[in-house]
C-alpha positions in Angstrom: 242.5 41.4 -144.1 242.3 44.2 -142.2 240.2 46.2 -144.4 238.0 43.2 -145.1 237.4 42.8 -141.3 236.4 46.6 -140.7 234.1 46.2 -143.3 232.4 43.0 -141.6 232.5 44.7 -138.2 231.0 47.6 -139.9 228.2 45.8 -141.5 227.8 44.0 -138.1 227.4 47.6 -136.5 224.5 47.9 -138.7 222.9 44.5 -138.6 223.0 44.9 -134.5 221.3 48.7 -135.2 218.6 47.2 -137.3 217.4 44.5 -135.0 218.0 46.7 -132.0 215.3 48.8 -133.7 213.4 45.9 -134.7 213.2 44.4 -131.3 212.3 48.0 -129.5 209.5 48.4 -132.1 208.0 45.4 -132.0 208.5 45.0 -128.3 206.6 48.6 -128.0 203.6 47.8 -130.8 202.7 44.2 -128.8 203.1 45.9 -125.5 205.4 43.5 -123.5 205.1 43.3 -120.1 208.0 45.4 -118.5 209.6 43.1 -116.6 210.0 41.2 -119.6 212.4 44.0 -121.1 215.6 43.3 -119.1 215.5 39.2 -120.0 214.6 40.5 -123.5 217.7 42.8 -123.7 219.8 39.9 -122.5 219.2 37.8 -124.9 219.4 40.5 -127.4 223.4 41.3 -126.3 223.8 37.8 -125.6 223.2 37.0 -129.9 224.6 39.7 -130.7 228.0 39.3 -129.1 228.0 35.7 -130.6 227.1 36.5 -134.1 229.6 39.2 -133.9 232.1 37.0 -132.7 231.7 34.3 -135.5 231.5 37.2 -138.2 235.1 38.2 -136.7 236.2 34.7 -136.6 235.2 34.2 -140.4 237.0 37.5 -141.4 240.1 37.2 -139.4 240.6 34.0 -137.2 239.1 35.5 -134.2 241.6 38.3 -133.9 240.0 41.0 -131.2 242.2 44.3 -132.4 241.4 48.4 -132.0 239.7 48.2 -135.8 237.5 46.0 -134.6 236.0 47.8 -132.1 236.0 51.5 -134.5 234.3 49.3 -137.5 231.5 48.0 -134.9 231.2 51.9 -133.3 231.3 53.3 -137.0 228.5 51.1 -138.4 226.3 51.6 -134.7 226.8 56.0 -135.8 226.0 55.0 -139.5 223.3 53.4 -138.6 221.5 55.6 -136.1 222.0 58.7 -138.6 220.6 57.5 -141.9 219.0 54.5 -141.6 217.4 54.3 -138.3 214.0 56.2 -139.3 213.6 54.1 -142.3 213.9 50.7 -140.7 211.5 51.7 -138.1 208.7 52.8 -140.4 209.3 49.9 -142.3 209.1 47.3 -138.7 205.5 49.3 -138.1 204.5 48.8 -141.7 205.2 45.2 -141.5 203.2 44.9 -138.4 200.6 46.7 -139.3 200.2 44.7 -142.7 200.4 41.5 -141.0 197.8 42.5 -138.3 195.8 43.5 -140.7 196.0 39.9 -142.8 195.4 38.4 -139.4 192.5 40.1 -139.1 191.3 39.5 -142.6 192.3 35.7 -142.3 190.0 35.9 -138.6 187.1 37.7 -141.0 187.1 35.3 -143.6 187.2 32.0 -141.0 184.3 34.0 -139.4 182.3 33.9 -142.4 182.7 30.8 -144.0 183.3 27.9 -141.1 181.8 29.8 -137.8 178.8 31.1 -139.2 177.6 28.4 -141.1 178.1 26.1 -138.4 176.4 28.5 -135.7 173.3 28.7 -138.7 173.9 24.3 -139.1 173.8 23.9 -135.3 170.2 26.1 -135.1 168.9 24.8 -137.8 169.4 21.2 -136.1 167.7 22.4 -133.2 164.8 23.6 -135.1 164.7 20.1 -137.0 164.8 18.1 -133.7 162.2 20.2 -132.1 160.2 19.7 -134.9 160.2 16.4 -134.9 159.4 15.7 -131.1 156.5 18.2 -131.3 155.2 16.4 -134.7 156.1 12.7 -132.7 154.2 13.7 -129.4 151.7 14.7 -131.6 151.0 11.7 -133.8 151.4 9.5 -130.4 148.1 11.5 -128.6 146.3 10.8 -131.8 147.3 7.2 -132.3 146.5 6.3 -128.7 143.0 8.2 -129.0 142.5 5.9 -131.7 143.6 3.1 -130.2 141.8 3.7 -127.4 138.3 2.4 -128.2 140.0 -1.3 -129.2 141.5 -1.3 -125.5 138.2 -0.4 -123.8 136.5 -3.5 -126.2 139.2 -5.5 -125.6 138.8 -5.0 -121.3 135.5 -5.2 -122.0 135.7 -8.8 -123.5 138.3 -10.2 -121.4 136.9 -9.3 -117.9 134.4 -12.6 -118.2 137.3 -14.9 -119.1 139.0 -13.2 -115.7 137.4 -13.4 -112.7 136.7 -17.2 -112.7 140.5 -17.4 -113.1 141.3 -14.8 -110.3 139.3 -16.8 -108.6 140.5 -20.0 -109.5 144.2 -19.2 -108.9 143.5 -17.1 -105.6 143.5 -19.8 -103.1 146.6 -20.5 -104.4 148.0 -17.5 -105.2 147.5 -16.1 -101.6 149.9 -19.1 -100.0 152.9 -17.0 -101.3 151.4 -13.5 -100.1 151.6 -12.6 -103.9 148.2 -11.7 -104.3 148.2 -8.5 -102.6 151.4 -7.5 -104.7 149.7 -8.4 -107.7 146.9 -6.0 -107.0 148.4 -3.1 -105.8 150.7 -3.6 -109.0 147.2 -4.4 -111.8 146.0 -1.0 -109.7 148.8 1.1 -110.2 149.2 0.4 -113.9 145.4 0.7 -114.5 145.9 4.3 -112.7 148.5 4.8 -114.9 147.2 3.9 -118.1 144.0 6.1 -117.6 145.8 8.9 -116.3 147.3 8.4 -119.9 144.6 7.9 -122.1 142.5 11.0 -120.9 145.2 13.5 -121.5 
């Protein structure tokens, strides 16, 4: 049991070297902000003691002795002299790789949703500018056509009128409406000239 408990301590050393590595790595290729270091570290210790502590209570029942402590020291020295190069080049190739998928991910999103709905949304704009242009357009033209009818009709209708503005006036002026009624028939006549000879 012994031996079998050195050995987990020792492969414990060397798990805790390879995400200490792992942790400075990554914590140095994103840039952390400093003061987030210490918290960071913390927590580090913090897991680490645990796991170690249910590693030892698998192997042994929890049993804190010297061997412990030299299988843990032994696998930190292992660690650091052979494998601690290795695992850090491979942390910064794994970064790199995914930053670059990232990126490639971000490229291909670019191309086939952003730009095509920028080019869409344009494209719309040109469509609806169009179409106001072309609708202003055939409104001038349909009320220069138009316009001649309206002229005949005025024309037509002004006899019929003024007996009955005359008729109604006596009337109409009991209720001071008149007035209103003529400053409103002058402001739309304004209005629809103004109109007609743009």
């Amino acid at each position: 049991m012994q031996w079998v408990t050195m050995a987990a301590m020792l492969l414990s050393g060397l798990g805790m070297g390879i995400v200490f590595d792992g942790y400075r790595v990554v914590s140095n290729e994103l840039k952390f902000p400093k003061w987030w270091l210490p918290v960071l570290d913390v927590v580090y210790w913090m897991a680490a003691a645990l796991i170690v502590f249910r590693v030892l209570y698998a192997s042994n029942n929890g049993e804190v002795r010297a061997y412990v402590f030299i299988g843990l020291a032994i696998g930190v020295i292992l660690y650091y002299l052979l494998f601690s190069k290795i695992v850090i080049i491979i942390v910064k190739w794994v970064i790199s790789a995914v930053r670059a998928l990232i990126n490639f991910v971000l490229k291909c999103l670019n191309i086939l949703i952003v730009k095509p709905l920028l080019l869409l949304y344009k494209l719309v704009l040109v469509i609806l500018g169009f179409g106001s242009a072309l609708t202003i357009f055939l409104l001038k033209i349909v009320i220069q056509l138009v316009r001649p009818f309206w002229k005949l009709l005025i024309w037509m209708v002004r006899p019929v009128l003024r007996p009955m503005g005359r008729w109604l006036s006596p009337y109409i002026t009991k209720w001071h409406v008149i007035e209103k009624l003529n400053k409103l028939g002058l402001f739309f006549a304004q209005l629809w000239s103004k109109w007609l000879r743009r």
